[in-house]
C-alpha positions in Angstrom: 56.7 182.3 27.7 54.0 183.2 30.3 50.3 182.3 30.0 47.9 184.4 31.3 43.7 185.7 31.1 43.1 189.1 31.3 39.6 190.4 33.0 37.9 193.9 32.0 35.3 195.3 33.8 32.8 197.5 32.0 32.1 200.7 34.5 30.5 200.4 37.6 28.5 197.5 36.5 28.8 193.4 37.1 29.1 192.2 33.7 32.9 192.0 32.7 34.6 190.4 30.0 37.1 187.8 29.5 40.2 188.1 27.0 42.4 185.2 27.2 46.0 185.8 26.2 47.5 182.5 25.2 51.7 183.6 25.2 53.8 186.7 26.2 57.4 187.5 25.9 59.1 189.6 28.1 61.9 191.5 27.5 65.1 191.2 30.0 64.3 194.8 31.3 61.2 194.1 32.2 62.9 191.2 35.1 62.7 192.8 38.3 66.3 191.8 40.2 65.6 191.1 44.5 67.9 190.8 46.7 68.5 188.0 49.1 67.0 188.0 52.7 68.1 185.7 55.7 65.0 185.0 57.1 64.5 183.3 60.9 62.2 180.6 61.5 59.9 182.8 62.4 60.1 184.2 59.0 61.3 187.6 60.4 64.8 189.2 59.4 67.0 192.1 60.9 67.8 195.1 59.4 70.3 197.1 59.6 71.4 201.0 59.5 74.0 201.6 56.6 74.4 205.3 56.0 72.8 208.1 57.4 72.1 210.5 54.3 70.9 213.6 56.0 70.8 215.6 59.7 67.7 217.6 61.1 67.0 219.4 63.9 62.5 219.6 64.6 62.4 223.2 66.4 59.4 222.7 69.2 58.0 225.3 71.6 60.3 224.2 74.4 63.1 221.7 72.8 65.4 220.8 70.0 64.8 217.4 67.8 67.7 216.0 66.6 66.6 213.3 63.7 68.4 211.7 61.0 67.2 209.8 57.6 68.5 207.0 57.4 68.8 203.9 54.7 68.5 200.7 55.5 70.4 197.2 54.6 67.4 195.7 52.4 65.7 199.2 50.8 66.3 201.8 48.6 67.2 205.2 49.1 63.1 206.3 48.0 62.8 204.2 51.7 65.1 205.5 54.0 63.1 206.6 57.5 63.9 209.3 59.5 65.2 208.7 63.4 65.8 210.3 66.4 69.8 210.7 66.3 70.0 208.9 69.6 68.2 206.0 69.2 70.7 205.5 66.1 73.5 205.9 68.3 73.0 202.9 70.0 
């Protein structure tokens, strides 16, 4: 069970009301699973490349882009970045 007070605000106007909620249930699909992350003392963590999912080339006036999207130890596949192939060589 979960307690909680819900807060509406009427338009654009300072007056708001106040429903309390006494009890909730949630449901098991509503838990959202994390995953674990080693963090340093500085509370900082290191990520790491794990699959590179696609290859691009950015066409400029005078040169050739090579980039690469890649996903990431501690994300999703919605979050993978795209690099510049060589600094993903390294």
């Amino acid at each position: 069970m979960f307690r909680c007070c819900v807060i509406e605000f009427e338009g654009n106007s300072q007056h708001f009301s106040r429903i309390d909620i006494t009890s909730i249930s949630f449901k098991s699909s509503h838990v959202i699973s994390t995953n674990e992350v080693e963090l340093e003392l500085n509370l900082s963590y290191s990520e790491e490349s794990i699959k590179i999912l696609a290859r691009e080339i950015k066409e400029l006036k005078n040169k050739h882009i090579a980039l690469v999207n890649v996903l990431w130890q501690h994300h999703g596949v919605e979050e993978a970045t795209w690099e510049l192939e060589e600094a993903m060589k390294l």
